[in-house]
N, C-alpha and C positions, 0 to 999 in steps of 0.2 A: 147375166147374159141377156142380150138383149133380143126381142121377139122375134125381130127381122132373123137374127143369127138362130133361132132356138128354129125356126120354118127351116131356115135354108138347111141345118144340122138334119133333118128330120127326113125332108126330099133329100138328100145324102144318101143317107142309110136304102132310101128306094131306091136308087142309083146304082150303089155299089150290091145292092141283092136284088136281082131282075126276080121277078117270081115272088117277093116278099107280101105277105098277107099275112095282115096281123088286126086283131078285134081292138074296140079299145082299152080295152082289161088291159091285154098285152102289150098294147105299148105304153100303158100307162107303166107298166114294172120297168118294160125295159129299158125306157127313158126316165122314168124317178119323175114323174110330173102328179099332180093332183088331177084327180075325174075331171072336174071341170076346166082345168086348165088344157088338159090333155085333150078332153072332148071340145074346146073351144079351138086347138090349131090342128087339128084331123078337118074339122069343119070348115076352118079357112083355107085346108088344102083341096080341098072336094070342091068352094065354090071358086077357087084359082082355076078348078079345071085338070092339076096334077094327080088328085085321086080319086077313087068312086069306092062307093061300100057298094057291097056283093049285099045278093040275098038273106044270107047266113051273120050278115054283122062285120064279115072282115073291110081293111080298107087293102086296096091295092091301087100300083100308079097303073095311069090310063096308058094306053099305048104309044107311044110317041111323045108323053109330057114330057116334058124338059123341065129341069127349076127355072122357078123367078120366084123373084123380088116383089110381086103386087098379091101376094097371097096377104089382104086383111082381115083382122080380126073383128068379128062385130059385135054387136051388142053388147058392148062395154065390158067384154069379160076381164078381169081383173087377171093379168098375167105374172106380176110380180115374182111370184114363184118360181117365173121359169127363167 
């Protein structure tokens, strides 16, 4: 799958669960991704602007985000995985 597809799968699931807050432990299970893979597109979604980590560690989408397409990955993180 490709990375683009593996973001936009991800804001999905924020979409279809309004309310959804999840740590990155947690979605690391429940998407089947490696720590740093996982912590590499939570982070691409955060600086897209689609989610923000709370206090506590969870990520939740911002009020009003919509998916896109310009959520990148940086610092070379290695996604093959996903």
């Amino acid at each position: 799958m490709r990375i683009d597809e593996v973001l936009q799968r991800i804001q999905g699931e924020y979409v279809e669960m309004p309310g959804l807050r999840l740590t990155a432990a947690q979605a690391q299970r429940l998407w089947g991704f490696e720590r740093d893979v996982c912590n590499a597109l939570l982070g691409a979604l955060v600086d897209a602007k689609f989610l923000a980590q709370t206090r506590d560690g969870a990520f939740i989408r911002l009020d009003g985000a919509r998916p896109t397409r310009s959520a990148v990955v940086k610092h070379g993180q290695n996604l093959a995985a996903a």
